[in-house]
PDB file as gemmi writes it, atoms N, CA and C in Angstrom:
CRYST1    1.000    1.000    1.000  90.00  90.00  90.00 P 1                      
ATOM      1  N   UNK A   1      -8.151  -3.629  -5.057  1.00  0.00           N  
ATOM      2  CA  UNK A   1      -8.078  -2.528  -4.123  1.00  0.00           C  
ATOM      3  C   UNK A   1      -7.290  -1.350  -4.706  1.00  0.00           C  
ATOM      4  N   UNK A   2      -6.576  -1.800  -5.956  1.00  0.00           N  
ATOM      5  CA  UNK A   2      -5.888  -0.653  -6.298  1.00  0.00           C  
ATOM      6  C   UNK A   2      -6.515   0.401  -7.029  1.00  0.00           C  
ATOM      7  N   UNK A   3      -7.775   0.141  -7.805  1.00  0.00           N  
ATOM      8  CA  UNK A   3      -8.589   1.251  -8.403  1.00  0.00           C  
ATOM      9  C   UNK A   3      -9.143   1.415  -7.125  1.00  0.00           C  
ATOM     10  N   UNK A   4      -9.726   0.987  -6.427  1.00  0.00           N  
ATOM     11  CA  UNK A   4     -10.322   1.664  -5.562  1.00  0.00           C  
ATOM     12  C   UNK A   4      -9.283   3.166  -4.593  1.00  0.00           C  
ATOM     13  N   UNK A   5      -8.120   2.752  -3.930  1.00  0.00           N  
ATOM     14  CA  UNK A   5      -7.177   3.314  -3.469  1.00  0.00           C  
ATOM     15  C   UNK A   5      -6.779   4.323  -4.137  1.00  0.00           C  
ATOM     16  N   UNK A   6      -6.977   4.411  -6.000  1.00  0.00           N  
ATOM     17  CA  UNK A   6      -6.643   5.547  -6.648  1.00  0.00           C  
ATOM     18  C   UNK A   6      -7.950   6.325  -6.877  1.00  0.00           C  
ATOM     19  N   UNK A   7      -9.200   5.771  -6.600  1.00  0.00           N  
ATOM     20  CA  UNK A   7     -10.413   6.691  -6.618  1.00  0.00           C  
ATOM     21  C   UNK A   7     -11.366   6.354  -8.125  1.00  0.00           C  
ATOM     22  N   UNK A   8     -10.864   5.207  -8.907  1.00  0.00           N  
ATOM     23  CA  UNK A   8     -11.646   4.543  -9.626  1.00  0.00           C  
ATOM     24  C   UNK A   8     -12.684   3.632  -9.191  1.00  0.00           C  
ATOM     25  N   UNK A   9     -13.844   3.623  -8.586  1.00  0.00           N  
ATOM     26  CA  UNK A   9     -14.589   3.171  -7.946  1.00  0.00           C  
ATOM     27  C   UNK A   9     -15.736   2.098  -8.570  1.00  0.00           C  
ATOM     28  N   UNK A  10     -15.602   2.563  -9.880  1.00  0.00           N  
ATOM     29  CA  UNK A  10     -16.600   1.654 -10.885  1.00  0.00           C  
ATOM     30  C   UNK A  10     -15.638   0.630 -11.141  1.00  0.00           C  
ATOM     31  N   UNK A  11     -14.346   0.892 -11.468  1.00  0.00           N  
ATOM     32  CA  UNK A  11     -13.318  -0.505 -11.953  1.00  0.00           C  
ATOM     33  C   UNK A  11     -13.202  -0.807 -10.760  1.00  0.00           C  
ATOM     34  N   UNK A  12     -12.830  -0.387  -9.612  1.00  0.00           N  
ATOM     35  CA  UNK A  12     -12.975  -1.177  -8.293  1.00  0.00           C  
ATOM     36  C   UNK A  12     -14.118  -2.236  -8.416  1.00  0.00           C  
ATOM     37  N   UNK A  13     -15.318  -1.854  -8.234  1.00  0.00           N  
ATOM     38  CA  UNK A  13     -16.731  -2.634  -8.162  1.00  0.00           C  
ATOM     39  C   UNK A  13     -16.570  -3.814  -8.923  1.00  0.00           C  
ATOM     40  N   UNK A  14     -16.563  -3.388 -10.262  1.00  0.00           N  
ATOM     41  CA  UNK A  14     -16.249  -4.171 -11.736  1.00  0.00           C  
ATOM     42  C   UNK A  14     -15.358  -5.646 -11.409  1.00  0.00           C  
ATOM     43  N   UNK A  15     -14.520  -5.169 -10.946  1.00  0.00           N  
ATOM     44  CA  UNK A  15     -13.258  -6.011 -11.216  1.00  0.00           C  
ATOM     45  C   UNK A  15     -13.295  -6.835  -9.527  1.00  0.00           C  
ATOM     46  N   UNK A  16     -13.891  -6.137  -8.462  1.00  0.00           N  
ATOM     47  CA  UNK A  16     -14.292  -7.164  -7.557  1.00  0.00           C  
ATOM     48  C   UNK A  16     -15.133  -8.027  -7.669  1.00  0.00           C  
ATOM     49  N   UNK A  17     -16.449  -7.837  -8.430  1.00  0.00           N  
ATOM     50  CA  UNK A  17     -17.619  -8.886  -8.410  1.00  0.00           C  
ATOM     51  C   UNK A  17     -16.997  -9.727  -9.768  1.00  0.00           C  
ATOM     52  N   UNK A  18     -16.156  -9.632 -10.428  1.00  0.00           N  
ATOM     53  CA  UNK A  18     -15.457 -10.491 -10.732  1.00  0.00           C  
ATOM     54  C   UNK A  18     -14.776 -11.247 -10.392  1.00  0.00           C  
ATOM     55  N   UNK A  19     -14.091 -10.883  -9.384  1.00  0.00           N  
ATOM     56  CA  UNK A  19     -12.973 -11.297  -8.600  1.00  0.00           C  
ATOM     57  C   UNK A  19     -13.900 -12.563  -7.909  1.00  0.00           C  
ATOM     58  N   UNK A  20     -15.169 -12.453  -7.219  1.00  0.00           N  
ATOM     59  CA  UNK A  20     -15.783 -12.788  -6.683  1.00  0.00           C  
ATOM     60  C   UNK A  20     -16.826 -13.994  -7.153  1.00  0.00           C  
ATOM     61  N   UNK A  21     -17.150 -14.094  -8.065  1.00  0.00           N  
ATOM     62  CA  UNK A  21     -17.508 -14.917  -8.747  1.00  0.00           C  
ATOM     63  C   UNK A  21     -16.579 -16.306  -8.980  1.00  0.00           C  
ATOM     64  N   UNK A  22     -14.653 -15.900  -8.685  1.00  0.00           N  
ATOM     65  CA  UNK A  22     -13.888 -16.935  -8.779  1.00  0.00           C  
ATOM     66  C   UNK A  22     -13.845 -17.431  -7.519  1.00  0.00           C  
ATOM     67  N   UNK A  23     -13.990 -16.780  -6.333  1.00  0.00           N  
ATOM     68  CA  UNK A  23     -13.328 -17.144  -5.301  1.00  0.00           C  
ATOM     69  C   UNK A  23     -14.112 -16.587  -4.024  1.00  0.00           C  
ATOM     70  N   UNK A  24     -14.594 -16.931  -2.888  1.00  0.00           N  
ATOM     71  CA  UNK A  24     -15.382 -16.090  -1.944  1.00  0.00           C  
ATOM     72  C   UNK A  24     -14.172 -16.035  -0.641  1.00  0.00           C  
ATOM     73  N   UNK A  25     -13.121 -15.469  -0.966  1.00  0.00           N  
ATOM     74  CA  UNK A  25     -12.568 -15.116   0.513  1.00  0.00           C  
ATOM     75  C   UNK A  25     -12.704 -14.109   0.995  1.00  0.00           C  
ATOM     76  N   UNK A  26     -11.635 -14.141   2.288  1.00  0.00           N  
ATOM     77  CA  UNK A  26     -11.640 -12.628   3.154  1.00  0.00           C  
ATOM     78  C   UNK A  26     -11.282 -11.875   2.214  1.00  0.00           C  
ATOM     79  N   UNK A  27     -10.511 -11.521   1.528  1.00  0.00           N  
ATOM     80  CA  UNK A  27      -9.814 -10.570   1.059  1.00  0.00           C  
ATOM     81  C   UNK A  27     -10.760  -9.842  -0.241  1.00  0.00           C  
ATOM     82  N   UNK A  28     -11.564 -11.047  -0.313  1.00  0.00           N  
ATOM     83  CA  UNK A  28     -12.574 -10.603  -1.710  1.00  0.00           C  
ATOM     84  C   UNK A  28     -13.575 -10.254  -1.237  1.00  0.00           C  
ATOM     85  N   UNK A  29     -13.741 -10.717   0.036  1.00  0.00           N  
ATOM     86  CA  UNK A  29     -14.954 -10.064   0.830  1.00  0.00           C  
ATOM     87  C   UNK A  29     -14.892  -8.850   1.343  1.00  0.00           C  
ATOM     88  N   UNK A  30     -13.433  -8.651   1.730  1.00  0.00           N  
ATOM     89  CA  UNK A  30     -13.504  -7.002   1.736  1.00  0.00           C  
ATOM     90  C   UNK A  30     -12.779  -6.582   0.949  1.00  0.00           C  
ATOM     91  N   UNK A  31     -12.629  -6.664  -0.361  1.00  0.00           N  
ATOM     92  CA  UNK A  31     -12.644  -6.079  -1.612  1.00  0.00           C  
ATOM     93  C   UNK A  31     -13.841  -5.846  -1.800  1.00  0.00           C  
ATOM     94  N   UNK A  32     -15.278  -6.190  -1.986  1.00  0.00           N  
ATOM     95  CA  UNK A  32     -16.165  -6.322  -2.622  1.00  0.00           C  
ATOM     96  C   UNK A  32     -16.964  -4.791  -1.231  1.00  0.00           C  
ATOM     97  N   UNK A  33     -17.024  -5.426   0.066  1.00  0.00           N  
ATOM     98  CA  UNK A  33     -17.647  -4.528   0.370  1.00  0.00           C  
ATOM     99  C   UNK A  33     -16.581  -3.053   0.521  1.00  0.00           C  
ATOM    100  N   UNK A  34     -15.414  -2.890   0.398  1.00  0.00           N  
ATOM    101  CA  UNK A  34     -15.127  -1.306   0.367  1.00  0.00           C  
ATOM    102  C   UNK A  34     -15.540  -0.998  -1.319  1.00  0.00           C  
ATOM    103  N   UNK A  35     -15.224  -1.412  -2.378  1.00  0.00           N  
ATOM    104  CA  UNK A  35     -15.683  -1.305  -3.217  1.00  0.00           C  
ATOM    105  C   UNK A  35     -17.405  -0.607  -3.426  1.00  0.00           C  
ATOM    106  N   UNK A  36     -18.269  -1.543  -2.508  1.00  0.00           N  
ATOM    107  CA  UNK A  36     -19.811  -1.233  -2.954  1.00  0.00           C  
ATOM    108  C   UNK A  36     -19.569   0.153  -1.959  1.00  0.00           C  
ATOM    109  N   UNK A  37     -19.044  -0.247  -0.952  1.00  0.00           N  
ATOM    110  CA  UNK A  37     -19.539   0.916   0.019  1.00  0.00           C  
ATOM    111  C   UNK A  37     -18.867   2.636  -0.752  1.00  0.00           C  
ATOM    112  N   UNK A  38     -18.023   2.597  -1.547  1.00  0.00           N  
ATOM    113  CA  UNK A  38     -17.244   3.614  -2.015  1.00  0.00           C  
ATOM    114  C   UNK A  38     -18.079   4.018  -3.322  1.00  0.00           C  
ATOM    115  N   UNK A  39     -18.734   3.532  -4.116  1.00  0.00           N  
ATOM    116  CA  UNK A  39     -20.432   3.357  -4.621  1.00  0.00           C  
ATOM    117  C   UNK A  39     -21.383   3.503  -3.911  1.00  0.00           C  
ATOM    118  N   UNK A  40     -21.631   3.688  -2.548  1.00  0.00           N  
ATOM    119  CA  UNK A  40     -22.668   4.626  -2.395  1.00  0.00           C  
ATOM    120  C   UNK A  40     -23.488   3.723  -1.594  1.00  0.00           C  
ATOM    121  N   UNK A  41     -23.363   2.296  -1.991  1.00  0.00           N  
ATOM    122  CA  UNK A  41     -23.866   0.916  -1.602  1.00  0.00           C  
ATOM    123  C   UNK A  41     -23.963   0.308  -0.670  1.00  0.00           C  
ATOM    124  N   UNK A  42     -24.147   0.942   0.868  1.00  0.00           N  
ATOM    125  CA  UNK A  42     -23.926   0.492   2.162  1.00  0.00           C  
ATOM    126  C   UNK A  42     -24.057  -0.644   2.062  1.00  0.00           C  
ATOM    127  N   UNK A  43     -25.360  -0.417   2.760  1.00  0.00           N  
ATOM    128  CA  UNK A  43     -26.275  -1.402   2.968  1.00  0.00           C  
ATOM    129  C   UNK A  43     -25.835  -3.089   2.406  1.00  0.00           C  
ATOM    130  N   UNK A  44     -25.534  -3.005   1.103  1.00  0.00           N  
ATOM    131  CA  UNK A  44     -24.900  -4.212   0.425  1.00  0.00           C  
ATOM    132  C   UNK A  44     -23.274  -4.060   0.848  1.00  0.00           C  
ATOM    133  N   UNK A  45     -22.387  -3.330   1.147  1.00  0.00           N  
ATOM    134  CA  UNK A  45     -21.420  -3.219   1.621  1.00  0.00           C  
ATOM    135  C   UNK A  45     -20.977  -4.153   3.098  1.00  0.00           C  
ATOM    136  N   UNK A  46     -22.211  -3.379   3.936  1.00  0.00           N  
ATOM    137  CA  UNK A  46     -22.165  -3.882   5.339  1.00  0.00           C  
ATOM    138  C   UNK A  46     -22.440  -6.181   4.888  1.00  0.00           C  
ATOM    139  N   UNK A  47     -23.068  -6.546   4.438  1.00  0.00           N  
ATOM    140  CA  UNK A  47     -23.135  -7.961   4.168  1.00  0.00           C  
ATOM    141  C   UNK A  47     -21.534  -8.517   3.694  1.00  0.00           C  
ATOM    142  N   UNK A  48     -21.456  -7.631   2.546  1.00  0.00           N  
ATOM    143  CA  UNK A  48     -20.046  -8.458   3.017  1.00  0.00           C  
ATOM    144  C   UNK A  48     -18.758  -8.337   3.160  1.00  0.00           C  
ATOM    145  N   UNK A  49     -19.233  -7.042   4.499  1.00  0.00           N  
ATOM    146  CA  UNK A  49     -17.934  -6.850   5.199  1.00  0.00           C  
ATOM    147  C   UNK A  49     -18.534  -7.923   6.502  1.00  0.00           C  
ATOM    148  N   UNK A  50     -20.009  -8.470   6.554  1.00  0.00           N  
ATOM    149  CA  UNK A  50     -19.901  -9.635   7.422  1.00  0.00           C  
ATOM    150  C   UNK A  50     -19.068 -10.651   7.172  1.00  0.00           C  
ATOM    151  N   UNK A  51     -19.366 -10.568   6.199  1.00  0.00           N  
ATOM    152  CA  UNK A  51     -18.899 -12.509   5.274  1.00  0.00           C  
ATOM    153  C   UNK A  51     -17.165 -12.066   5.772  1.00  0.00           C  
ATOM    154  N   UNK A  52     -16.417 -10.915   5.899  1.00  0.00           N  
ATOM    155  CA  UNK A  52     -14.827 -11.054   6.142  1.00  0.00           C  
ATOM    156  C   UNK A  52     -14.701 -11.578   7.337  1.00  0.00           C  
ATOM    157  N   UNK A  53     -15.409 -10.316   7.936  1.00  0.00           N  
ATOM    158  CA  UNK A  53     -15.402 -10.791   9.158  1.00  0.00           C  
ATOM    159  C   UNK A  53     -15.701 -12.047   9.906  1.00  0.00           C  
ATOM    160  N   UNK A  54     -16.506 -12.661   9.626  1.00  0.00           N  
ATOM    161  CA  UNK A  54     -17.518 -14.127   9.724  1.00  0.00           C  
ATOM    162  C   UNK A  54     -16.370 -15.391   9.527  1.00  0.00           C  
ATOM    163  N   UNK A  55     -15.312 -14.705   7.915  1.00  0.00           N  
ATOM    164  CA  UNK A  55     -14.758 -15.604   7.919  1.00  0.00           C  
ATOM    165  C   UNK A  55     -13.091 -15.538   9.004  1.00  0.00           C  
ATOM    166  N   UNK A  56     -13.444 -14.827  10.071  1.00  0.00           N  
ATOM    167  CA  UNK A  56     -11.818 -14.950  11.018  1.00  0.00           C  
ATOM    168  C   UNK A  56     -11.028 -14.111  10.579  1.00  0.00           C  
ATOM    169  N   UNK A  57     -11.155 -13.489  10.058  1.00  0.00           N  
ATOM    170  CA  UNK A  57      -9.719 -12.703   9.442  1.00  0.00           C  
ATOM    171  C   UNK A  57     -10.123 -11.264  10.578  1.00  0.00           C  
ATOM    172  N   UNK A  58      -9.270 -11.097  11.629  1.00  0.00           N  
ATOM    173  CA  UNK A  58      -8.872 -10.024  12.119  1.00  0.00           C  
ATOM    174  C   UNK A  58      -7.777  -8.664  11.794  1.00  0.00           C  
ATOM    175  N   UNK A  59      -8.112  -8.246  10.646  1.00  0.00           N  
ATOM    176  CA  UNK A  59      -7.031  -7.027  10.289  1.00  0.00           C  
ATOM    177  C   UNK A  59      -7.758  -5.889  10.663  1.00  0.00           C  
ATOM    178  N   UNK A  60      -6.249  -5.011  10.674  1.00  0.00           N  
ATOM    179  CA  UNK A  60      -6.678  -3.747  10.671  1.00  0.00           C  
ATOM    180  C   UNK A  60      -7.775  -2.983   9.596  1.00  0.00           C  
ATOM    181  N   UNK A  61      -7.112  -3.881   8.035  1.00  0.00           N  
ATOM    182  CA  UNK A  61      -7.519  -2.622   7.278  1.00  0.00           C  
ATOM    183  C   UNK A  61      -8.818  -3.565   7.074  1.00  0.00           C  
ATOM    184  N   UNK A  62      -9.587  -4.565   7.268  1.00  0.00           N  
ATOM    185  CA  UNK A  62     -10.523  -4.893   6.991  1.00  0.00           C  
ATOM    186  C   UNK A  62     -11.491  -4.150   8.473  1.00  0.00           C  
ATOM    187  N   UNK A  63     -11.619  -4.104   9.796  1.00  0.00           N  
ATOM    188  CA  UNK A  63     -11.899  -3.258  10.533  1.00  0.00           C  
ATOM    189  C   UNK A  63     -12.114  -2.005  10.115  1.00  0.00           C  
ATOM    190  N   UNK A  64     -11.159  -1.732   9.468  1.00  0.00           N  
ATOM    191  CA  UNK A  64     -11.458   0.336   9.169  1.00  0.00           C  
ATOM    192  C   UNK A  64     -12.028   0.280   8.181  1.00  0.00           C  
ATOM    193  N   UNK A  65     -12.386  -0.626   7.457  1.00  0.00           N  
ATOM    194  CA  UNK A  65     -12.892  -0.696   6.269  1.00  0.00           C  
ATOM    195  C   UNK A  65     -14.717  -0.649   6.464  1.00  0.00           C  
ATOM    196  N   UNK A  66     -14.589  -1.867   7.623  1.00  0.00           N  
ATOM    197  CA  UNK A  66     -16.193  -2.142   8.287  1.00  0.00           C  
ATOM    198  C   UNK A  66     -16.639  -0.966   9.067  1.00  0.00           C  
ATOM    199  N   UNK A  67     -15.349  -0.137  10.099  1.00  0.00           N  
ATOM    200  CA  UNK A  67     -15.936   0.938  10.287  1.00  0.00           C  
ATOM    201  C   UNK A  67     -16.237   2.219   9.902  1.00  0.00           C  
ATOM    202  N   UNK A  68     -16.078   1.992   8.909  1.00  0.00           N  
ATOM    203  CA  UNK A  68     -16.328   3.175   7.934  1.00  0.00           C  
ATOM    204  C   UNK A  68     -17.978   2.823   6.737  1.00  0.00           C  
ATOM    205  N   UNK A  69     -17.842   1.939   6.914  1.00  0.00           N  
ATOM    206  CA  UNK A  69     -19.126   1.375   6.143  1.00  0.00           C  
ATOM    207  C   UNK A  69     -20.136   1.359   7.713  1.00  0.00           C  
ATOM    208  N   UNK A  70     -20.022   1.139   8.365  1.00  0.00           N  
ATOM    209  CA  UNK A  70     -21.112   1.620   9.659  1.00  0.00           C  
ATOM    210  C   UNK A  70     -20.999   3.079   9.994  1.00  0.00           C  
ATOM    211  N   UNK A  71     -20.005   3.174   9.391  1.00  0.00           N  
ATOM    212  CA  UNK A  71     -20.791   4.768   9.888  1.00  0.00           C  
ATOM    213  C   UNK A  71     -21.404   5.615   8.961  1.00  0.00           C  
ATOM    214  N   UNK A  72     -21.485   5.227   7.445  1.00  0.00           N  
ATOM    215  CA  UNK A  72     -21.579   5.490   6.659  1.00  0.00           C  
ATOM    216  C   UNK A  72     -23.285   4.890   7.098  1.00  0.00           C  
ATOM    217  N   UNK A  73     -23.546   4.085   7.680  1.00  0.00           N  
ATOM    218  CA  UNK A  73     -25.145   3.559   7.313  1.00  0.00           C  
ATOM    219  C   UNK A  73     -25.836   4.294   8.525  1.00  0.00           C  
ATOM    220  N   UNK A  74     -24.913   4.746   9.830  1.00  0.00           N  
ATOM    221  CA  UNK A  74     -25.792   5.485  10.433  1.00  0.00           C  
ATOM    222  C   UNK A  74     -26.249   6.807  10.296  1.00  0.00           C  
TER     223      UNK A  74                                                      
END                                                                             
């Protein structure tokens, strides 16, 4: 989240579907979708900001994260 947060968006991506390949949690799940969605990548964004959500994790910043990727697809 930290390239992403500084506006590196390709090492964001990069370094999440890496991340992701080790491990499928919440936190990688919404790593992965603010990442795609900050790439341009809704559509694949919105899936797995399901999978965070899906998996119980009620946060804030995963919420603003999902609502910003829905509004981004409408």
């Amino acid at each position: 989240m930290v390239a992403a947060d500084r506006g590196d968006k390709a090492t964001a991506l990069r370094l999440a579907e890496a991340e992701w390949t080790k491990r499928q949690s919440v936190f990688v799940a919404d790593a992965m979708a603010w990442a795609l969605h900050l790439n341009g990548r809704h559509a694949d964004a919105l899936s797995y900001s399901d999978k965070a959500v899906a998996l119980g994790w009620r946060n804030a910043t995963v919420l603003e994260h999902r609502n910003a990727i829905l509004g981004a697809i409408r």
